[in-house]
Residue, then its C-alpha position, 0 to 999 in steps of 0.5 A: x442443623x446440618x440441613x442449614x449447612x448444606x443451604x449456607x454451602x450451596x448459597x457460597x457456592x453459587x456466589x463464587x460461580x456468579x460474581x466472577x460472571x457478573x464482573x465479566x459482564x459489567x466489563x464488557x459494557x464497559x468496554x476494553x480499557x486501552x489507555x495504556x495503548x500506544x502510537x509510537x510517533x518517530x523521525x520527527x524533527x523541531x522548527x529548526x531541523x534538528x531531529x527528535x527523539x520517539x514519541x510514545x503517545x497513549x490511548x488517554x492522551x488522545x482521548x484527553x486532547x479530544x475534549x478540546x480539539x474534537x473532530x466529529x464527523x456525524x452521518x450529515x458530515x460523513x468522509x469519504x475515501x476518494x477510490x471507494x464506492x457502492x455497487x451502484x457508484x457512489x461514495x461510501x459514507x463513514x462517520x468517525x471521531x478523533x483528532x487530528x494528527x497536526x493537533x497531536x503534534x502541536x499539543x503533544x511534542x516539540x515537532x515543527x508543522x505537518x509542512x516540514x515531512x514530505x513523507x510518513x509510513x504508517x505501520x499497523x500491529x497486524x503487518x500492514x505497512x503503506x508509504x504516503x506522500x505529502x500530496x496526501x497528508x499536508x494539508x497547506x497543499x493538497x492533502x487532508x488533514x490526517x484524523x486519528x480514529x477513536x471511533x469509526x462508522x459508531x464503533x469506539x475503537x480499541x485492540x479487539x475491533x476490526x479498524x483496531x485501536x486506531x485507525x488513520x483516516x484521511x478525507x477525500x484520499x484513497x483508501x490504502x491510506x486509511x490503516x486500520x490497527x495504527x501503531x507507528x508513524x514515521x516521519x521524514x522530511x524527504x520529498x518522494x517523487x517518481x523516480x526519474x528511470x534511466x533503463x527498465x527491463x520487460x517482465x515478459x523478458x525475465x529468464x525463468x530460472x529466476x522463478x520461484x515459490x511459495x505456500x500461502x494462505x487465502x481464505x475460501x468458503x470461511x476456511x483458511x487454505x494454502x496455496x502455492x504461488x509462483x513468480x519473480x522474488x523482489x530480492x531475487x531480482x535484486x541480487x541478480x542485478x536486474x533491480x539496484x535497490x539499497x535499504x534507504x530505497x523506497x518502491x514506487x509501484x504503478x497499476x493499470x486496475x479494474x474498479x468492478x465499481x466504477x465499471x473501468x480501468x483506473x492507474x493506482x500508484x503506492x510507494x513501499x519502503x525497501x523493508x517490505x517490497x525485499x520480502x515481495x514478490x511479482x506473482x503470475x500463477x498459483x496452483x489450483x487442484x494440482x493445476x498450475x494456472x495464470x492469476x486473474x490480475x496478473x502480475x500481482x505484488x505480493x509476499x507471504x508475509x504481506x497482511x490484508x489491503x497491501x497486495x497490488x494487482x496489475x502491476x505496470x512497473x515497479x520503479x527502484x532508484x533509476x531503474x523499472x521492471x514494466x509489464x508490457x502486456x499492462x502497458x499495451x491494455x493502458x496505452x494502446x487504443x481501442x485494445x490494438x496491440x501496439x502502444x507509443x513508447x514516448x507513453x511508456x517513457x513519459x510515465x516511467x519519467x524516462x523521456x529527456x530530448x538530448x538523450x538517445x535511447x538503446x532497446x536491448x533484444x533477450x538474444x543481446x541485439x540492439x536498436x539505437x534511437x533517437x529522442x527524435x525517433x522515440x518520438x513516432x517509435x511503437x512497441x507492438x505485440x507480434x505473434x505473443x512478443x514484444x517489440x520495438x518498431x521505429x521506420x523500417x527496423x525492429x527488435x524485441x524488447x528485453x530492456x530499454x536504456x537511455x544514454 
């Protein structure tokens, strides 16, 4: 009798043991249950203008609105993004499925058409936040139609995925586009377009008691080390009056970067809204073994607080409202032919979107000289880099760049 007892106690105790294995594993063939998951959908307005309040649209909704309105793409009909290759040059294939955000929005709210926004920021639970233009994502112009992930290259996605519960793809658009761990869109009816500069200051110019630190992460070898960075704070530059930026202000950031796939040097342009870039900062060195040293891709935009893929790396200019910081040196490696050292202004001008012919042009030296030009002078000036500054060069005169302002 008591050997039966101690059988019944064991056969209790390895029934405890396993069923709560068991229900781990049934749970996990059936993967993470994330219909309570929500994409937050705000700044939307009806077909007459009048705005909307949030939206909160669940993981189960979207997977309901798939049954009707899929979008598949399968390996004979993958996407690609438009600035991503292999190492032998060719477009990276992804196959996903979803539906598309003018579906959600015709099925799931009262917003007028995708035509009415000009932009949308697309924010990510793990920090990532990028401003994107009508260019890319209206699909009656020259945009793609957005697709909100639900599965991407095989995998469904959900919470504890890389790509996230969801993730953004846009087709044949470029890749900072595609937010993975998407939670929140916001939308807004302002077009976005390059700001029209009326004065850009040199970074080589900037007084260094405007630099300053901080300790950050990166991940070498597996581990995750700190690291000191130095540079020019966003906010510093504001508040010293060398940017004007108000919290309604969005960023436009241009770069002059090396594509290692394409084997050359490509402009990439992002915008980012005054949340973000007033925790950023224009790095140039970091700190190595007690070693202070220059950032292979200097300057680089950056912040501690910036997640994966938000870092911008050769920065040429940041534009603000009417105002730039330009990296001359990036400016001479994008304009100057055969990598001389000197590059036309009106260049420059043109891609800041500062060249007007009735306006006359002042280049300011860091010691407060000046050198007035005309349109029509701008037209044969040059910046040239002597002996490793920066100046202007029109006839016969000549001054160092500090900044340069159109009047």
């Amino acid at each position: 009798m008591k050997k039966k007892s101690l059988l019944i106690l064991f056969i209790a105790l390895v029934l405890i043991v396993a069923i709560p294995f068991s229900l781990i594993a049934c749970n996990k063939d059936e993967g993470v249950n994330d219909d309570d998951y929500t994409l937050v959908l705000s700044g939307l307005v009806d077909k007459n203008g009048n705005e909307l309040e949030d939206i909160s649209v669940t993981k189960a909704q979207l997977r309901q609105l798939f049954e009707t309105k899929p979008v598949v793409h399968g390996s004979d009909d993958p996407v690609y993004a438009s600035d991503k290759t292999d190492d032998d040059g060719n477009p990276i294939a992804h196959t996903v499925k979803g539906v598309y955000l003018e579906d959600v929005l015709a099925a799931l709210t009262d917003s007028a058409g995708i035509e009415a926004y000009g932009t949308m920021t697309l924010n990510a639970t793990d920090g990532y936040v990028t401003v994107i233009t009508e260019e890319i994502f209206n699909s009656s112009g020259r945009g793609s139609k957005m697709i909100l992930a639900l599965e991407y290259d095989g995998v469904t996605l959900n919470p504890d995925e890389k790509s996230g519960a969801i993730r953004a793809v846009f087709p044949d658009q470029i890749a900072n586009a595609w937010a993975k761990k998407l939670n929140k869109i916001e939308f807004s009816t302002e077009l976005l377009k390059a700001p029209a500069i009326t004065k850009f200051t040199a970074l080589e110019s900037l007084p260094g008691d405007l630099v300053g630190s901080y300790v950050g992460k990166v991940q070498l070898g597996g581990e995750e080390v700190s690291r000191t960075y130095y540079g020019y704070p966003i906010a510093g530059l504001i508040a010293n009056g060398v940017l004007d930026a108000k919290e309604t202000d969005k960023m436009h950031c241009v770069a002059w970067d090396y594509n290692s796939a394409a084997n050359k040097f490509e402009e990439y342009s992002a915008w980012t809204k005054y949340e973000v870039y007033n925790g950023g900062w224009l790095l140039l060195e970091e700190e190595v073994d007690g070693q202070i040293i220059d950032l292979d891709r200097r300057p680089e935009f950056d912040g501690p607080d910036f997640s994966s893929g938000m870092t911008v790396k050769n920065v040429l200019s940041l534009s603000v409202y009417n105002n730039a910081i330009v990296c001359l040196e990036k400016a001479r490696i994008r304009f100057a032919e055969n990598n001389g050292n000197e590059f036309a202004l009106r260049k420059l001008l043109d891609l800041l979107n500062m060249y007007d012919k009735d306006d006359d042009y002042i280049v300011t030296s860091p010691s407060g000289g000046t050198l007035t030009l005309t349109a029509e002078k701008v037209k044969t000036a040059v910046i040239a880099k002597e002996n490793g500054t920066f100046v202007v060069k029109s006839g016969l005169s000549a001054v160092e760049v500090a900044t340069v302002e159109k009047k």
